[in-house]
C-alpha positions in Angstrom: -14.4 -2.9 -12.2 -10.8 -2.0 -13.0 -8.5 -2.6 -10.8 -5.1 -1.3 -10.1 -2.1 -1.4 -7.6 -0.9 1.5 -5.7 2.3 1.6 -3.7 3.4 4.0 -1.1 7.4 3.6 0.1 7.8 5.1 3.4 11.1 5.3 6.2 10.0 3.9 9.0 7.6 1.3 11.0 5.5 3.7 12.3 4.8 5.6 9.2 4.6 2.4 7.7 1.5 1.6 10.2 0.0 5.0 10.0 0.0 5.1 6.0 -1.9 1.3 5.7 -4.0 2.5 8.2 -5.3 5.8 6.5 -5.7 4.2 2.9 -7.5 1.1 3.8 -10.0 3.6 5.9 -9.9 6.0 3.1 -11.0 3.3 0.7 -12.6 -0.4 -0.1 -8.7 -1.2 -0.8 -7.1 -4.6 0.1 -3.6 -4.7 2.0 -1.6 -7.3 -0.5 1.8 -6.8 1.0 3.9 -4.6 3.8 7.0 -5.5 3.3 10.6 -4.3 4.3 12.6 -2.9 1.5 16.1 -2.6 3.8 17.0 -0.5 6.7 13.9 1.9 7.8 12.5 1.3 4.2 9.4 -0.4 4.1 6.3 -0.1 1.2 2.9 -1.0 1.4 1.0 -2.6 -1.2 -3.0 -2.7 -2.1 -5.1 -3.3 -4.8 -8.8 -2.4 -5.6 -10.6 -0.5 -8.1 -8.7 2.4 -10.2 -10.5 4.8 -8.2 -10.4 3.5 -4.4 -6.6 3.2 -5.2 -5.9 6.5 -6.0 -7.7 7.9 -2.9 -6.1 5.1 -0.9 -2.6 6.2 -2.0 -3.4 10.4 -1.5 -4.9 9.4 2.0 -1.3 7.2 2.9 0.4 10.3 1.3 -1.5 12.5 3.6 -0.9 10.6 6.8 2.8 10.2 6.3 2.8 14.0 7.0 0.9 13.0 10.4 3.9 11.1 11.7 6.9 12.9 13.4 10.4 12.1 11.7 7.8 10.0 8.5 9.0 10.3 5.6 7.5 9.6 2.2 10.4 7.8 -0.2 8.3 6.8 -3.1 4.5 6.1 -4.5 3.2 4.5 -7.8 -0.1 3.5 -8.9 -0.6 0.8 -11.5 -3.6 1.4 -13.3 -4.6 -2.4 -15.1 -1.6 -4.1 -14.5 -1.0 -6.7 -17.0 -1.7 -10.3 -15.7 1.9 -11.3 -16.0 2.4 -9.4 -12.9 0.8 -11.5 -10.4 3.4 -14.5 -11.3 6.2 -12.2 -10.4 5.2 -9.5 -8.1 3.5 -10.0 -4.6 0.3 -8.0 -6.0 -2.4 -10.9 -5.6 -5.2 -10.3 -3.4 -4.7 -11.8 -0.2 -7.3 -15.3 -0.1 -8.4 -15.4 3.3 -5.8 -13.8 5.5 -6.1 -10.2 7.8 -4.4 -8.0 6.5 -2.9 -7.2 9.8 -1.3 -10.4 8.8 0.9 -8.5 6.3 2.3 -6.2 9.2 3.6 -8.0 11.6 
């Protein structure tokens, strides 16, 4: 398995909520991170295989659209990230917690 990172920058909680929602149905993704970027900006982060992310990401695309006033800001997937990323970057796999964790 390959795995990868996919982002998705959204304006607002509620997108925020609706776009994590719709990619880890859409896919066996793991929520590593919601955080708050500054003012209404906030990005989700998951991690899986190449191919669950990339659906993942479309489907949290897709949703945004579902949200009155949502606004999609930014999304990137990382495709193999090199290992020196998970000593600098919040992209580790959650070990043990909900992911609901990440949102509150």
């Amino acid at each position: 398995m390959t795995i990868a990172i996919g982002m998705v920058q959204v304006k607002g909680y509620p997108s925020l909520l609706q776009v994590a929602d719709a990619m880890v149905k859409s896919a066996q993704v793991a929520v590593v991170s919601c955080e708050q970027v500054g003012g209404a900006y906030w990005t989700v982060v998951i991690r899986g295989d190449v191919g669950e992310v990339n659906a993942a990401v479309k489907a949290g695309i897709d949703a945004v659209r579902h949200v009155e006033g949502g606004e999609l800001v930014s999304h990137q997937i990382i495709a193999r990230p090199n290992d020196n990323l998970e000593f600098v970057l919040p992209v580790n796999a959650p070990s043990g917690q909900p992911a609901d964790d990440f949102l509150l």
